[in-house]
VEXDREN-2710 file (C-alpha; in Angstrom, 1 decimal):
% VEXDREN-2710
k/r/px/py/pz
1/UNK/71.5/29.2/30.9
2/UNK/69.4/28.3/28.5
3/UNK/69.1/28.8/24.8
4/UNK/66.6/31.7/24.6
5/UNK/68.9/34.0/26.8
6/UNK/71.2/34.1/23.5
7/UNK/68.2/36.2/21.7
8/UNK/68.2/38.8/23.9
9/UNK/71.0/41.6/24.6
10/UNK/72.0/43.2/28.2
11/UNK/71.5/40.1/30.2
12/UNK/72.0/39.8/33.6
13/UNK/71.4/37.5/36.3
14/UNK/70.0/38.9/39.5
15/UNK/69.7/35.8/42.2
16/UNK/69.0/33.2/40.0
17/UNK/66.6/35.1/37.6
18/UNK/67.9/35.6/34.2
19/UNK/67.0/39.1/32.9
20/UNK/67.8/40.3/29.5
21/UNK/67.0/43.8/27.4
22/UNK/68.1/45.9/30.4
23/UNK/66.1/43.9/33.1
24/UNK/62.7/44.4/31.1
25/UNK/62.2/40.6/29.5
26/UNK/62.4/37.6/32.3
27/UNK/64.2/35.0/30.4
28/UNK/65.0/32.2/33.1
29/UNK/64.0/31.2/36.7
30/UNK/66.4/29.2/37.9
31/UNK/65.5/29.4/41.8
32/UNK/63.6/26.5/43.6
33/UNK/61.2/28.6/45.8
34/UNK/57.9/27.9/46.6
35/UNK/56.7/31.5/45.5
36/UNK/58.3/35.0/43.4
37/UNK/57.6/38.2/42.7
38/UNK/58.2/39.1/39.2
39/UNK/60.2/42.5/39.5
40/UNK/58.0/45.8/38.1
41/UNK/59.5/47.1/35.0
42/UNK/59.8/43.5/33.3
43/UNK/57.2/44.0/30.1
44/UNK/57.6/40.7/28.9
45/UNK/58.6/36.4/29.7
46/UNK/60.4/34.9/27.8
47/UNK/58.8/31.1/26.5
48/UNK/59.5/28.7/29.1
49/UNK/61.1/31.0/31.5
50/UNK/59.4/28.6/34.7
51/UNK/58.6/26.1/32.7
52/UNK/58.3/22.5/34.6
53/UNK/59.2/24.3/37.9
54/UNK/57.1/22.3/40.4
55/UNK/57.6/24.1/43.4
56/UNK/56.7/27.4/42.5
57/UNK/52.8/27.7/43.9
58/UNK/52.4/31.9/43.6
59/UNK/53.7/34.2/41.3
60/UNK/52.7/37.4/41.7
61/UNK/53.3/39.6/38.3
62/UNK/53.7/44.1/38.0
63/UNK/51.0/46.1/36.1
64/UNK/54.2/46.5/34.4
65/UNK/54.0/43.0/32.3
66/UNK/52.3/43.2/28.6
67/UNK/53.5/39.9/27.7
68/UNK/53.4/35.9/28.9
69/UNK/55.6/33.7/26.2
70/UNK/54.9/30.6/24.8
71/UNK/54.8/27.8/27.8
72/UNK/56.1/30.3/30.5
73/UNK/54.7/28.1/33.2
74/UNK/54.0/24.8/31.4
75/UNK/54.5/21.8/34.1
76/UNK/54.5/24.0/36.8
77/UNK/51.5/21.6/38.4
78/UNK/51.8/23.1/41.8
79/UNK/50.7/26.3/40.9
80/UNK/47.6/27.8/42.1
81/UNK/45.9/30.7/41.3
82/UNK/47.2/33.3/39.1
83/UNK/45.9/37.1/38.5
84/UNK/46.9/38.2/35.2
85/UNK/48.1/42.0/36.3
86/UNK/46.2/45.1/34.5
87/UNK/47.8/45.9/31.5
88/UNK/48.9/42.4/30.4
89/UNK/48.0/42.5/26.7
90/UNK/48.6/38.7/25.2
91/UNK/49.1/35.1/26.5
92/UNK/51.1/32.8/24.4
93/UNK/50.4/29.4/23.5
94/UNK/50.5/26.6/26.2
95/UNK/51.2/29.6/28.9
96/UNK/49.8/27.3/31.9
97/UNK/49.5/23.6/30.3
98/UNK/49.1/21.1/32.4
99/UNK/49.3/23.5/36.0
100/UNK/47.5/20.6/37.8
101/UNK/47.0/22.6/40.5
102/UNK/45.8/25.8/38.9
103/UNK/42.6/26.4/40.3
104/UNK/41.9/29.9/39.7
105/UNK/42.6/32.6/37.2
106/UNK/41.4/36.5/36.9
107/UNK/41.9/38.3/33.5
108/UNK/41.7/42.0/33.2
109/UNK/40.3/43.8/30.7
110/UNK/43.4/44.7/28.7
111/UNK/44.0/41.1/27.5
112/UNK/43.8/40.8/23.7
113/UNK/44.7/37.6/23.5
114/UNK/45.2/34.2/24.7
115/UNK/46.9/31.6/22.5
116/UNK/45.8/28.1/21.5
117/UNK/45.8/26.1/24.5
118/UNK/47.3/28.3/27.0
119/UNK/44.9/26.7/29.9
120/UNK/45.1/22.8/28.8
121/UNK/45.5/20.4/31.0
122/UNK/44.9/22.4/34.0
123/UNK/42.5/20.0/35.6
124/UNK/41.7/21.5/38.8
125/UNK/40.4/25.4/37.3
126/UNK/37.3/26.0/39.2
127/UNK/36.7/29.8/38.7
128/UNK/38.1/31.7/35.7
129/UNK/36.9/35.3/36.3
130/UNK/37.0/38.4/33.3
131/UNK/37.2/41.9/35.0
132/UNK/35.4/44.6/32.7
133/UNK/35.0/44.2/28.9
134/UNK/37.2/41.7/27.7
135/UNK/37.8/40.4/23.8
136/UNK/35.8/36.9/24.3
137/UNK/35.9/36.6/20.5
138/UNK/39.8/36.4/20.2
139/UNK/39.8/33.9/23.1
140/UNK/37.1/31.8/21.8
141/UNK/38.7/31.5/18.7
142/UNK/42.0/30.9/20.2
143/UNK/40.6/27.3/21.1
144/UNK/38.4/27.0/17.5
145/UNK/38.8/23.7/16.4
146/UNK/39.6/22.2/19.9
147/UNK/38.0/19.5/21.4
148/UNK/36.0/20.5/24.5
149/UNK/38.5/18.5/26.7
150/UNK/41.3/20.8/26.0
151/UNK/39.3/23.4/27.3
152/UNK/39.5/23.1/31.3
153/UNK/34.9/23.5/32.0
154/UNK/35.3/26.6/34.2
155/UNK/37.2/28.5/31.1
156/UNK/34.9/26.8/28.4
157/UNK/32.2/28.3/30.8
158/UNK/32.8/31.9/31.0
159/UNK/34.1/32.5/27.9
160/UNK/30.4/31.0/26.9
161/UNK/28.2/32.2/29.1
162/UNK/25.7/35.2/28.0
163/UNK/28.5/38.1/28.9
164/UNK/30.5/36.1/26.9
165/UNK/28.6/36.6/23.7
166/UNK/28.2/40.2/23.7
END
């Protein structure tokens, strides 16, 4: 267990999943699968909760989630394509550094923000894709003062193409 599941009250552990605040906050992943299902009902990840987990590829996350913690899935470089559920409302610094693999993400419209950084390193994104209205101002800012190379192209690219700036 690691150090953040002390923070939290009602813990459990369901299959190698550390749950805390009765089943609602995903602290730890301990399994080695290639793909999970986070459980509907969990609102938030805990930071680093997959973090450096190289074999997970697909996660697939409930409308439930409003949450994604600082370096949730950092290191986890076999990791593909990831849609951000509706109703997810922030993404933490460092969410998805250095996902390798990461070659595809969709963001609803609920987002309100994305942390510094939460997309470095992921040298393979291709398509980053904003469904509806979305706060482009918070998530430009989020990378202010940046250098362009932090900023994988396809995500510098739609967050500054002409939707972008309206």
């Amino acid at each position: 267990m690691n150090i953040q599941a002390f923070m939290y009250s009602g813990i459990t552990d369901i299959d190698g999943v550390i749950f805390g605040e009765n089943n609602t906050t995903l602290i730890l992943y301990k399994q080695a699968k290639d793909s999970y299902v986070v459980p509907d009902g969990v609102v938030s990840i805990a930071p680093d909760a997959f973090r450096g987990r190289k074999e997970l590829k697909n996660i697939t996350m409930p409308d439930s989630l409003k949450h994604i913690g600082e370096d949730v899935f950092r290191d986890c470089e076999n990791l593909t394509g990831v849609v951000l559920p509706n109703g997810i409302e922030a993404v933490d610094c460092g969410a998805f550094w250095d996902c390798k693999n990461l070659t595809s993400v969709i963001i609803p419209d609920s987002i309100q923000y994305i942390g510094e950084q939460a997309f470095s390193g992921c040298e393979a994104l291709q398509s980053v894709v904003f469904q509806g209205r979305t706060y482009h101002t918070t998530i430009r800012e989020s990378y202010r003062g940046y250098e362009t190379r932090d900023l994988p192209q396809a995500f510098y690219d739609a967050v500054n193409n002409g939707e972008a700036a309206k």
